[in-house]
Each structure stands twice: as C-alpha cells, then as structure tokens.
PQR file with spaces between the fields and no chain letter, atoms N, CA, C, O and H, PARSE charges and radii, in Angstrom:
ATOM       1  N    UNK     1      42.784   -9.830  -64.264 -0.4000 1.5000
ATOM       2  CA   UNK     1      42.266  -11.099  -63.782 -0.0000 2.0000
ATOM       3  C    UNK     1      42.805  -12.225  -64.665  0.5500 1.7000
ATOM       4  O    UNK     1      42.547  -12.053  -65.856 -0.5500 1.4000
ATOM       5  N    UNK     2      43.528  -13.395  -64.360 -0.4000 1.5000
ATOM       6  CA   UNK     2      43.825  -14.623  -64.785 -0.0000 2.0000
ATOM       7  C    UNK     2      42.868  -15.155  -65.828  0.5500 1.7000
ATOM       8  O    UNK     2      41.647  -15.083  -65.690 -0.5500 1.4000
ATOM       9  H    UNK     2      43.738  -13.535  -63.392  0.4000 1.0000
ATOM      10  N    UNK     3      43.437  -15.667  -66.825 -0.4000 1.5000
ATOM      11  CA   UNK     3      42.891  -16.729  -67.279 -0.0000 2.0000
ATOM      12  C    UNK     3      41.825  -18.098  -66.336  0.5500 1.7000
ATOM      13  O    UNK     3      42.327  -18.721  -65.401 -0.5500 1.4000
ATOM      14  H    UNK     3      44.428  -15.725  -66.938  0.4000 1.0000
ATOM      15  N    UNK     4      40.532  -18.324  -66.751 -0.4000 1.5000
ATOM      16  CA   UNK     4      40.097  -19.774  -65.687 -0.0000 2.0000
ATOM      17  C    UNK     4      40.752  -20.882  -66.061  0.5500 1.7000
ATOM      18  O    UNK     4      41.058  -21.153  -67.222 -0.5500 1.4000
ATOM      19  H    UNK     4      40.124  -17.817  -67.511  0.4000 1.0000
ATOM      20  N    UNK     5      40.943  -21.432  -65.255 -0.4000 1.5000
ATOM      21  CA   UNK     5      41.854  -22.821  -65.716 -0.0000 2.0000
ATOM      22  C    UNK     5      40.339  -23.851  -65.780  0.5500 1.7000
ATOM      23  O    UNK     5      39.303  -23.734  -65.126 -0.5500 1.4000
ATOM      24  H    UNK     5      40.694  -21.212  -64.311  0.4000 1.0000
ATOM      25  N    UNK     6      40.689  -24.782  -66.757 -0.4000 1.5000
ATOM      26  CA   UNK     6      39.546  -25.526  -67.152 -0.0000 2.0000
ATOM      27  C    UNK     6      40.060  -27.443  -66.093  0.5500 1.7000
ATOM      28  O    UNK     6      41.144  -27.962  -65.831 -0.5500 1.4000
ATOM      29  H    UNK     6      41.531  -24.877  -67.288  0.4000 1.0000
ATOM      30  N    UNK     7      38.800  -27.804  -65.860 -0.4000 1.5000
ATOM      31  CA   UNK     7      38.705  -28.893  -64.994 -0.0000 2.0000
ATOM      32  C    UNK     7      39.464  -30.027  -65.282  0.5500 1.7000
ATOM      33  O    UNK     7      38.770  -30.870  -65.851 -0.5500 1.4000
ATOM      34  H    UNK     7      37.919  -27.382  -66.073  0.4000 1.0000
ATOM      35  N    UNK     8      40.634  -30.381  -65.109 -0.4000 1.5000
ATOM      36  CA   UNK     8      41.678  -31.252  -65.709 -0.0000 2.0000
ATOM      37  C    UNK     8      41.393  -32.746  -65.307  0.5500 1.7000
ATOM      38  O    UNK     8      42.175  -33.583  -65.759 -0.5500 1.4000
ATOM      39  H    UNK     8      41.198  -29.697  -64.647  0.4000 1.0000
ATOM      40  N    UNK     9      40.357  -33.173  -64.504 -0.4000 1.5000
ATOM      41  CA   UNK     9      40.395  -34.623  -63.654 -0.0000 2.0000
ATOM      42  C    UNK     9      39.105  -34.795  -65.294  0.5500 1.7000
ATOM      43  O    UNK     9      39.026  -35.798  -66.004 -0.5500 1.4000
ATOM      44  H    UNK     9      39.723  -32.493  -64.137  0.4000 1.0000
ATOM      45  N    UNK    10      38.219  -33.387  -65.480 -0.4000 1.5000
ATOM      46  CA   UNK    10      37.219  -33.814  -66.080 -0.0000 2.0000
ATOM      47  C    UNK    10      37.991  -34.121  -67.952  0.5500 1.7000
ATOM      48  O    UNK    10      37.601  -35.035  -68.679 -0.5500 1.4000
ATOM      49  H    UNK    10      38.283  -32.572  -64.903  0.4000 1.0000
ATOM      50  N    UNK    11      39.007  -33.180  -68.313 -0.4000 1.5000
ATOM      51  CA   UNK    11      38.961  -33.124  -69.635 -0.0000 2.0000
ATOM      52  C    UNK    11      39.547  -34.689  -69.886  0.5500 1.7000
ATOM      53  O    UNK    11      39.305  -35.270  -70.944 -0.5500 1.4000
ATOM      54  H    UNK    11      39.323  -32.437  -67.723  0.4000 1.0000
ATOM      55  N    UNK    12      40.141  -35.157  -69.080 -0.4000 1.5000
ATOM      56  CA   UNK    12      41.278  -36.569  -68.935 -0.0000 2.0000
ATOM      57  C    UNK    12      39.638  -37.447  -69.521  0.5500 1.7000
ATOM      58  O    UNK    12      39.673  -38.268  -70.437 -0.5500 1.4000
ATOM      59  H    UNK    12      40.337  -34.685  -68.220  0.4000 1.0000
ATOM      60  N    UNK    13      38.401  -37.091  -68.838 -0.4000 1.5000
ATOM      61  CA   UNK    13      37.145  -38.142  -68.763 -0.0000 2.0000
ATOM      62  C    UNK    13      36.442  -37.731  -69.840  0.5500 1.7000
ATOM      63  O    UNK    13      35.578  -38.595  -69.993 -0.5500 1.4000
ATOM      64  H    UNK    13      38.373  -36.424  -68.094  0.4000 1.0000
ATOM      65  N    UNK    14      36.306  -36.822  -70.756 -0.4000 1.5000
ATOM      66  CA   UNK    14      35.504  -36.255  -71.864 -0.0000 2.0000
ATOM      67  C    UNK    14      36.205  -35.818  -72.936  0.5500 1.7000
ATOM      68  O    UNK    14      37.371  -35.436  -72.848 -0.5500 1.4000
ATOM      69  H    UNK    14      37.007  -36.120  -70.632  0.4000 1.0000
ATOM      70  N    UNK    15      35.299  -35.856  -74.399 -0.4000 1.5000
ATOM      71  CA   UNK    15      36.131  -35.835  -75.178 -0.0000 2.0000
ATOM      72  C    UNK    15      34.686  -34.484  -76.044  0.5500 1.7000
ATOM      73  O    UNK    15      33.477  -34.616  -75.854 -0.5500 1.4000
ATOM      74  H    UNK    15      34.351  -36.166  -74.470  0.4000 1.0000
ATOM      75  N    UNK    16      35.301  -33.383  -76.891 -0.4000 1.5000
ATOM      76  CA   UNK    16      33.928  -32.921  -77.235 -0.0000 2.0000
ATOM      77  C    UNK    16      34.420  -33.380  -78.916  0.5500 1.7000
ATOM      78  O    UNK    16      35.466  -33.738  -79.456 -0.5500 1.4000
ATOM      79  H    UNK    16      36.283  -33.277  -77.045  0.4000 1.0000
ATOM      80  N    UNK    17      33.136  -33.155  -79.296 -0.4000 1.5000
ATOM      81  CA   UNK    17      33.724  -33.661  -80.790 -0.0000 2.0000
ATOM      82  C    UNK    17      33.686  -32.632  -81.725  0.5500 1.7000
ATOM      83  O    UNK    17      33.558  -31.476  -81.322 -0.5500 1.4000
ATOM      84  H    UNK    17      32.286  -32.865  -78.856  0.4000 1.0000
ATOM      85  N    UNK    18      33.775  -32.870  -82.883 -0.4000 1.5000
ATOM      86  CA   UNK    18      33.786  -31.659  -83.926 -0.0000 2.0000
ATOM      87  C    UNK    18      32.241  -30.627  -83.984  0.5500 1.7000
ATOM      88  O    UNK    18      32.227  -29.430  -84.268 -0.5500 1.4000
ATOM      89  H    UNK    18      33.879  -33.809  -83.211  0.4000 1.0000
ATOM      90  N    UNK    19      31.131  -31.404  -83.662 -0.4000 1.5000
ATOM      91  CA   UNK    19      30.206  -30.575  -83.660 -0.0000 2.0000
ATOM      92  C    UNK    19      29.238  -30.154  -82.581  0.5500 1.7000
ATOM      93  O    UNK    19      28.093  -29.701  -82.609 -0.5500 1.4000
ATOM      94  H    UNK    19      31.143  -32.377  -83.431  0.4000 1.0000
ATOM      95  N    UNK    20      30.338  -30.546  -81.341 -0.4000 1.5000
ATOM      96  CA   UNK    20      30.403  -29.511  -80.036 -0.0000 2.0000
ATOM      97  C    UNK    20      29.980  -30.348  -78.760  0.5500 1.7000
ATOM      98  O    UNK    20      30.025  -29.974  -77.588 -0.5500 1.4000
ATOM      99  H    UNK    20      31.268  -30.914  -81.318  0.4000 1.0000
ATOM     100  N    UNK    21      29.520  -31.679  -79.303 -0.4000 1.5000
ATOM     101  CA   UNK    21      28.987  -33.005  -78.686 -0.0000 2.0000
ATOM     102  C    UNK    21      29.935  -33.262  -77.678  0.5500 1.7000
ATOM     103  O    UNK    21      31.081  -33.379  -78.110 -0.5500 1.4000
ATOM     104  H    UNK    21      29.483  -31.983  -80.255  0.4000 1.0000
ATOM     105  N    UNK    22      29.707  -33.462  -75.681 -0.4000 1.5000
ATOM     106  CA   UNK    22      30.256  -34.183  -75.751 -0.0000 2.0000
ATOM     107  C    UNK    22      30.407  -35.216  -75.245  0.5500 1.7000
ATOM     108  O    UNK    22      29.435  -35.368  -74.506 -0.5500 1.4000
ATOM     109  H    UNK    22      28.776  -33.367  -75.330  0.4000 1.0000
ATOM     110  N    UNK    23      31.196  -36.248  -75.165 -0.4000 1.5000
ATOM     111  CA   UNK    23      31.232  -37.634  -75.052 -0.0000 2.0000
ATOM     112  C    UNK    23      31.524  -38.252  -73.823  0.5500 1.7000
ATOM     113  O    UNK    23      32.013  -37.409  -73.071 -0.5500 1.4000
ATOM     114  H    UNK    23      31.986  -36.124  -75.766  0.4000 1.0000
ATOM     115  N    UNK    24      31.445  -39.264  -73.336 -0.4000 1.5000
ATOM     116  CA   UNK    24      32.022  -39.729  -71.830 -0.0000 2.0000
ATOM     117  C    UNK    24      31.974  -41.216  -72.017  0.5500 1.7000
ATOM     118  O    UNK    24      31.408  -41.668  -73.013 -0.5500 1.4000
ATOM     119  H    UNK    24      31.048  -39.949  -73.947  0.4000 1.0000
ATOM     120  N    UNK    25      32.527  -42.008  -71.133 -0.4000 1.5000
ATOM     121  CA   UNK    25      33.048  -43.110  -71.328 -0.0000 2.0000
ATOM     122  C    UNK    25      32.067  -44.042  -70.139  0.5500 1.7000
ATOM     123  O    UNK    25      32.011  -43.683  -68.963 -0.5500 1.4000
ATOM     124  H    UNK    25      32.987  -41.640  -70.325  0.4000 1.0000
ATOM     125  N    UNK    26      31.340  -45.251  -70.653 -0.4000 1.5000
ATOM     126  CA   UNK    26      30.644  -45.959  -68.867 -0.0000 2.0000
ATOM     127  C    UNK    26      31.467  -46.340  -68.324  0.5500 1.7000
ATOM     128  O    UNK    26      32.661  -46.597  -68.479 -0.5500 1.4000
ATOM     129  H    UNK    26      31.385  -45.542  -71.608  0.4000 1.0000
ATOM     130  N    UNK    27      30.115  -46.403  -67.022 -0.4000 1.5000
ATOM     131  CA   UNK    27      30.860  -46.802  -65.751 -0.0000 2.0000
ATOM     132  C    UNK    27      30.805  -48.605  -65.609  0.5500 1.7000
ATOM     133  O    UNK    27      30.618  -49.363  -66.560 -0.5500 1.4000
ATOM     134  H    UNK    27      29.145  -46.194  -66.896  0.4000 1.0000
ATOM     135  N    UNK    28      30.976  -48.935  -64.466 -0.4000 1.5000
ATOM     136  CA   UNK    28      31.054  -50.279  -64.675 -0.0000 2.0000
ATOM     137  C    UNK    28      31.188  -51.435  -65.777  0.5500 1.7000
ATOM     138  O    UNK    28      30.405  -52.216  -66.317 -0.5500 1.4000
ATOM     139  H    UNK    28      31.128  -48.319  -63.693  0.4000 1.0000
ATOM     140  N    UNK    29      32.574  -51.162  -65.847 -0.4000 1.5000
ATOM     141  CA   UNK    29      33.268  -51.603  -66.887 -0.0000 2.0000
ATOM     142  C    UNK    29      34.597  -52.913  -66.554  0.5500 1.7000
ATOM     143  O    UNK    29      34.755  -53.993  -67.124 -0.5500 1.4000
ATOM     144  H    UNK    29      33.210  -50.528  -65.408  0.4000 1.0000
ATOM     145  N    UNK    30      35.219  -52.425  -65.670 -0.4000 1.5000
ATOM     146  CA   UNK    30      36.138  -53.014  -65.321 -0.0000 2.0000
ATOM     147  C    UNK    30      36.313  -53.909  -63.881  0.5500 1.7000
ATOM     148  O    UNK    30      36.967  -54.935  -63.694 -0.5500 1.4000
ATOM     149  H    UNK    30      35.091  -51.548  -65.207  0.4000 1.0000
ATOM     150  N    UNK    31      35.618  -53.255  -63.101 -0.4000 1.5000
ATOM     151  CA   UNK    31      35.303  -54.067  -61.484 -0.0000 2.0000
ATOM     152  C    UNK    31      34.380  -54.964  -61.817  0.5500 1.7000
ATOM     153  O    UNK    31      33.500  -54.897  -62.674 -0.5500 1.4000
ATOM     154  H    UNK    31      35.086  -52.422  -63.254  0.4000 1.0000
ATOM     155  N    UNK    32      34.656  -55.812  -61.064 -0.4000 1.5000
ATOM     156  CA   UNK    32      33.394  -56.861  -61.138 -0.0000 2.0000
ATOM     157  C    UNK    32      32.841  -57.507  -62.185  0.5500 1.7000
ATOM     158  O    UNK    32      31.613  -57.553  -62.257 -0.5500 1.4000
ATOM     159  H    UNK    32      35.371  -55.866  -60.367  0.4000 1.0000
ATOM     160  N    UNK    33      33.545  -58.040  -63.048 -0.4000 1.5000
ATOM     161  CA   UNK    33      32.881  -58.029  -64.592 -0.0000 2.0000
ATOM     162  C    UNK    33      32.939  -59.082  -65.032  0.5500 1.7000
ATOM     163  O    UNK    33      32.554  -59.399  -66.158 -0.5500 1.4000
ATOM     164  H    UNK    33      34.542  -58.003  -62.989  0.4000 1.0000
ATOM     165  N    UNK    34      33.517  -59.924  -64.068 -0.4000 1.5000
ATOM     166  CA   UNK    34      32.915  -61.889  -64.866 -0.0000 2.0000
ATOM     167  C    UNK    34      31.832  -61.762  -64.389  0.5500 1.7000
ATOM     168  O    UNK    34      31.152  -62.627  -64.941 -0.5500 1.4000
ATOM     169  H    UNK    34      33.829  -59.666  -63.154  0.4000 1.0000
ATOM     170  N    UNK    35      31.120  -61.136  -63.584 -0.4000 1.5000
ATOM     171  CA   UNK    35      30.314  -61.929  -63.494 -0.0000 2.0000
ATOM     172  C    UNK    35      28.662  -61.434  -64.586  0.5500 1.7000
ATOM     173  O    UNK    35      27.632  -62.095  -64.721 -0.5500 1.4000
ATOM     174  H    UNK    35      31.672  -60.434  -63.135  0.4000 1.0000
ATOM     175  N    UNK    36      29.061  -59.901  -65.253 -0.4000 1.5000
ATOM     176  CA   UNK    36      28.684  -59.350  -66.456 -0.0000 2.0000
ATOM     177  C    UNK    36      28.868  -60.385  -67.428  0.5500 1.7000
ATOM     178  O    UNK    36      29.806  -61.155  -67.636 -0.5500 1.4000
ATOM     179  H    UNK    36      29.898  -59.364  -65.144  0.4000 1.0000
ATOM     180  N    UNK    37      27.690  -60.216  -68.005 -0.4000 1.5000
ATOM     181  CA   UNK    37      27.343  -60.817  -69.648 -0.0000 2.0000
ATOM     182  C    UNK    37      28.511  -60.309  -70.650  0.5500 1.7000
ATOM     183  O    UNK    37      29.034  -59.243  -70.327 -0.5500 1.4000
ATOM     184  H    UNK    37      26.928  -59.591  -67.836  0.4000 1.0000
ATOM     185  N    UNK    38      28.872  -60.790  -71.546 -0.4000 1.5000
ATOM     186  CA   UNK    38      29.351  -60.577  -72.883 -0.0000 2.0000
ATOM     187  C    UNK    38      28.875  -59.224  -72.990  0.5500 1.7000
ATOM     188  O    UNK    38      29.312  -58.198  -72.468 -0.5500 1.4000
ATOM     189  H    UNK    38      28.448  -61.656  -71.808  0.4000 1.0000
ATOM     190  N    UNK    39      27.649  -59.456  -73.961 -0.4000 1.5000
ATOM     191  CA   UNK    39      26.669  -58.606  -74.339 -0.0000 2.0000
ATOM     192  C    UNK    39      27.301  -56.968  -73.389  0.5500 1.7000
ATOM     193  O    UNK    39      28.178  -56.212  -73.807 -0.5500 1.4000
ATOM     194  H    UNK    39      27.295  -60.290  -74.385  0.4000 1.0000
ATOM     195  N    UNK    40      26.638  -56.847  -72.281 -0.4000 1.5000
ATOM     196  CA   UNK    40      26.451  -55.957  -71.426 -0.0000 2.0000
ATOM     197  C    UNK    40      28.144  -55.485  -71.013  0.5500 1.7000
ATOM     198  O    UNK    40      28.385  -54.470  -70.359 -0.5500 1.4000
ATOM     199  H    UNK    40      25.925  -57.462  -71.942  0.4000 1.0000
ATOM     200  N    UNK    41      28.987  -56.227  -71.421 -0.4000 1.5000
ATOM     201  CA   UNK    41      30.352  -55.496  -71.339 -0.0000 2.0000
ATOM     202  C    UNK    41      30.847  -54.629  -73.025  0.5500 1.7000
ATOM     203  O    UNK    41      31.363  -53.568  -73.377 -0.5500 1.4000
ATOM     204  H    UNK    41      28.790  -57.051  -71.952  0.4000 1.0000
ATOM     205  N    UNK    42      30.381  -55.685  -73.562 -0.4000 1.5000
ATOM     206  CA   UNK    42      30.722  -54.964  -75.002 -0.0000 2.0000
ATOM     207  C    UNK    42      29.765  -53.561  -75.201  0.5500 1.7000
ATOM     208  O    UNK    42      30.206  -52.650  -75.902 -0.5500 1.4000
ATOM     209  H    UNK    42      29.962  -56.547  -73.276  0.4000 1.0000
ATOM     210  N    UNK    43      28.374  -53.437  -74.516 -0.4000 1.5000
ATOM     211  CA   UNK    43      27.760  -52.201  -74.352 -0.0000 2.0000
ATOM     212  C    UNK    43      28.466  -51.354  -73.607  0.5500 1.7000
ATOM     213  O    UNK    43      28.664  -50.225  -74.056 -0.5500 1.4000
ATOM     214  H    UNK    43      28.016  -54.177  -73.946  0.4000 1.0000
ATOM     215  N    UNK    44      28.972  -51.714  -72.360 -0.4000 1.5000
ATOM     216  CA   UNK    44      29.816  -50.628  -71.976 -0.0000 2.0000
ATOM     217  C    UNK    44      31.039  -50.069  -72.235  0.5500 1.7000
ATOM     218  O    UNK    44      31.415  -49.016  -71.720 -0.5500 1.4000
ATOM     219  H    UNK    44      28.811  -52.631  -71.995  0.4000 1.0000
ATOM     220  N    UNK    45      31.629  -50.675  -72.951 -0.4000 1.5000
ATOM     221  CA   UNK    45      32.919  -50.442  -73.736 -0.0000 2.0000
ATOM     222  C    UNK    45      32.920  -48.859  -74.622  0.5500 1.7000
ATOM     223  O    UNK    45      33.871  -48.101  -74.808 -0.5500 1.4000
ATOM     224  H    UNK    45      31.323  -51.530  -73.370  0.4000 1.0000
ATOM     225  N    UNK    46      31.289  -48.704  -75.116 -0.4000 1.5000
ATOM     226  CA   UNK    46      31.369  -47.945  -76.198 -0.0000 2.0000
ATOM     227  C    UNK    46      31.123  -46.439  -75.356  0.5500 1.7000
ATOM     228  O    UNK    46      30.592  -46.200  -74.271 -0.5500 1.4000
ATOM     229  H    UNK    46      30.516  -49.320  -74.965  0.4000 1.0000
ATOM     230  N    UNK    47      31.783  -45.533  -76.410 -0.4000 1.5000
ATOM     231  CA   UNK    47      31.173  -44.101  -75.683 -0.0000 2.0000
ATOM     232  C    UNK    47      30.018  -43.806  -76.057  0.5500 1.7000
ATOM     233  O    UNK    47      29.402  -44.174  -77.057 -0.5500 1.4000
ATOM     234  H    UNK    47      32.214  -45.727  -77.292  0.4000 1.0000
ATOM     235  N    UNK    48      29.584  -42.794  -74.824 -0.4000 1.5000
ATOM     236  CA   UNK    48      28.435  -42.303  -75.088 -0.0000 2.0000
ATOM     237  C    UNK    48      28.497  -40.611  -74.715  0.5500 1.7000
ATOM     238  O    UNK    48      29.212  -39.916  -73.994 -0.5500 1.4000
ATOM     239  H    UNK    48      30.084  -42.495  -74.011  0.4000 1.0000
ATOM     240  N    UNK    49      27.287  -40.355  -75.663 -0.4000 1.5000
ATOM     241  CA   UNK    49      27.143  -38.798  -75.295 -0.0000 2.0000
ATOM     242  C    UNK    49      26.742  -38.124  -73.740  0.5500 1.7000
ATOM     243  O    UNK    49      25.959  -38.805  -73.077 -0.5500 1.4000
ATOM     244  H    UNK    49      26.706  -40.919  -76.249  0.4000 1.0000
ATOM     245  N    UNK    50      27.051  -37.304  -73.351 -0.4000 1.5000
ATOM     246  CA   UNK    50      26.309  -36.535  -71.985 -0.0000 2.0000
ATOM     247  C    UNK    50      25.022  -36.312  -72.359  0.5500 1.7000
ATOM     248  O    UNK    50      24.369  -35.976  -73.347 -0.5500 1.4000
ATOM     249  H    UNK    50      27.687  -36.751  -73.889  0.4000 1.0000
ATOM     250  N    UNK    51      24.881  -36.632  -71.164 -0.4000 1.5000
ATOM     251  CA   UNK    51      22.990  -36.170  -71.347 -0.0000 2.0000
ATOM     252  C    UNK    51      22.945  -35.079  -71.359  0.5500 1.7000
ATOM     253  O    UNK    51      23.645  -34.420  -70.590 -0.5500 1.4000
ATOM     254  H    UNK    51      25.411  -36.904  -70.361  0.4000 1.0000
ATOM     255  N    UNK    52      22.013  -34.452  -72.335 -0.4000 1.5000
ATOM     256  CA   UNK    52      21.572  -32.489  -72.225 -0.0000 2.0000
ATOM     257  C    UNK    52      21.411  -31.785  -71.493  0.5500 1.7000
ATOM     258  O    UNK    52      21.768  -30.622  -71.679 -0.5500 1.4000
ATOM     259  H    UNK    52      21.445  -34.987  -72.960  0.4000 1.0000
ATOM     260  N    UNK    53      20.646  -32.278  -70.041 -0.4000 1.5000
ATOM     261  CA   UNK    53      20.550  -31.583  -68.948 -0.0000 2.0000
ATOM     262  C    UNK    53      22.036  -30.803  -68.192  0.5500 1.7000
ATOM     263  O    UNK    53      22.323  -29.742  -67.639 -0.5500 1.4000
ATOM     264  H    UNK    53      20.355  -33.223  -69.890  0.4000 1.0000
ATOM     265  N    UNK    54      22.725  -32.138  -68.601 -0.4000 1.5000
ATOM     266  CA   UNK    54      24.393  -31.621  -67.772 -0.0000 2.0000
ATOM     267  C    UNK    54      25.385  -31.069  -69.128  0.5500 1.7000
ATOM     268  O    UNK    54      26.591  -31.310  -69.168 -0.5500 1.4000
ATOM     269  H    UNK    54      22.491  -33.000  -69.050  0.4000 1.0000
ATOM     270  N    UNK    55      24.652  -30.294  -70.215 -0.4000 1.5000
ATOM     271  CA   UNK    55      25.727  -29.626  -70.752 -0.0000 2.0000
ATOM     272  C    UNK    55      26.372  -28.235  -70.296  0.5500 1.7000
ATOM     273  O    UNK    55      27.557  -27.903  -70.329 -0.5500 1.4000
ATOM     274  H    UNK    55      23.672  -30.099  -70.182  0.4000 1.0000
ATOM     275  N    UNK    56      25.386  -27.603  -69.913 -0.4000 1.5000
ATOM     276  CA   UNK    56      25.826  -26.365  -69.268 -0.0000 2.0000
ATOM     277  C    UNK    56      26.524  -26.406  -68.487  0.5500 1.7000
ATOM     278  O    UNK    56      27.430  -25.594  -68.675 -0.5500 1.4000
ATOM     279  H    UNK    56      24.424  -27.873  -69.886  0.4000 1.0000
ATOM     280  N    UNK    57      26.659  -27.144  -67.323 -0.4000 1.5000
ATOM     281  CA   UNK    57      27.574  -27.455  -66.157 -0.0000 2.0000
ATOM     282  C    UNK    57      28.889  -27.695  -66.685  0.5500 1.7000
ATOM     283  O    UNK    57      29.803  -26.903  -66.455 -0.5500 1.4000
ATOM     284  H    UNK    57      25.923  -27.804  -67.170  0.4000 1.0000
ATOM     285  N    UNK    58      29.059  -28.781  -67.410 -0.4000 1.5000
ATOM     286  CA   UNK    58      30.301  -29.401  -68.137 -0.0000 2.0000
ATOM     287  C    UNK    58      30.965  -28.346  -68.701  0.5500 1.7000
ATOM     288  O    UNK    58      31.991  -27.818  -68.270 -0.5500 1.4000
ATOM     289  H    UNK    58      28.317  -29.425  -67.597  0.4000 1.0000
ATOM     290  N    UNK    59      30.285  -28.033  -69.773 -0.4000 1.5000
ATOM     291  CA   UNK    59      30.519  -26.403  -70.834 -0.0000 2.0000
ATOM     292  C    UNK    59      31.445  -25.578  -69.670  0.5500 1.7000
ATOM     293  O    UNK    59      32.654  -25.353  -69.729 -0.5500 1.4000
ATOM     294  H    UNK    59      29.453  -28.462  -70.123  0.4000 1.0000
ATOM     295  N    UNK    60      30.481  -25.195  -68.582 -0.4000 1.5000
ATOM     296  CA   UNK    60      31.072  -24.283  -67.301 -0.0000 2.0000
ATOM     297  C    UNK    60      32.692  -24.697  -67.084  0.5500 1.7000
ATOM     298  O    UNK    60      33.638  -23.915  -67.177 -0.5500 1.4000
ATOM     299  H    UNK    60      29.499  -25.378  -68.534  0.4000 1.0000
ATOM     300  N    UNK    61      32.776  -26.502  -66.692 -0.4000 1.5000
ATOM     301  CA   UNK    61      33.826  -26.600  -66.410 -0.0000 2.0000
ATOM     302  C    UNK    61      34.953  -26.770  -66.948  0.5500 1.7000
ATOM     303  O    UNK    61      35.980  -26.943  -66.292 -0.5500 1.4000
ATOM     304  H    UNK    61      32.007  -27.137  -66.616  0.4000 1.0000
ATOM     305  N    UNK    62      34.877  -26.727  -68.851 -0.4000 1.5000
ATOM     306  CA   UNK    62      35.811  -27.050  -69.392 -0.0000 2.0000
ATOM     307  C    UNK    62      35.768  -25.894  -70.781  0.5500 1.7000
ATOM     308  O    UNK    62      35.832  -25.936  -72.010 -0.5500 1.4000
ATOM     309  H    UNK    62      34.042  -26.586  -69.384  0.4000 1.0000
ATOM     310  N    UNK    63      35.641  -25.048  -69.862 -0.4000 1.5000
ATOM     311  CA   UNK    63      35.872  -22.942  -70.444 -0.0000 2.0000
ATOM     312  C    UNK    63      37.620  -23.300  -70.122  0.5500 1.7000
ATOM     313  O    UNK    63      38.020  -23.697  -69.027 -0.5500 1.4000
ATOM     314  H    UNK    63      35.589  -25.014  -68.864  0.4000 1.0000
ATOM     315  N    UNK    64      38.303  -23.116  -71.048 -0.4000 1.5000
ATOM     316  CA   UNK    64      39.493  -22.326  -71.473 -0.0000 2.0000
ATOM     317  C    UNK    64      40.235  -20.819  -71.441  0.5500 1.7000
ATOM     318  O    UNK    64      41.323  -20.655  -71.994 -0.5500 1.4000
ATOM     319  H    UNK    64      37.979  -22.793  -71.937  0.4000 1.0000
C-alpha cells in the first residue's frame, strides 16, 4: 500500500510549529478593506492558532 499523500491546498495554509501547534492565517484581510479600521486590519494580519476542536481533523490531513 502507498504512502498517504498529505493535503497540499492545506499545508500551502498552515504552518505547525516546533511544539506541534498549529497555526493559520485570517480571513478577511485583503477584500474589502478600506472600508476596515486600522486597528482591525493590523489584527488580522497576525497568525493565529487552530482551534482544538479541529486538531484531529487537520493532524488527519497533513499525515505524511
């Protein structure tokens, strides 16, 4: 049986980090965004972690 090939649209969107965390980038960021606050663009700029509920799934899709 083959190797699984791991989810390539997803690894391009996530990053895991050294202590297994992993990371994802927001949404509404770039569309529509004069008419966004300062504030509320510079919040979305930053990464953030996956929520816990969806680690297992993720984990699932980015097995090697």
């Amino acid at each position: 049986m083959p190797k699984m090939k791991s989810k390539r649209g997803l690894m391009k969107r996530i990053k895991v980090t050294g202590s297994g965390k992993v990371t994802r980038h927001h949404a509404y960021v770039s569309h529509l965004a004069p008419h966004k606050t300062t504030k509320q663009k510079r919040h979305l700029m930053k990464s953030a972690s996956v929520h816990h509920t969806d680690y297992k799934r993720i984990k699932f899709l980015i097995i090697k």
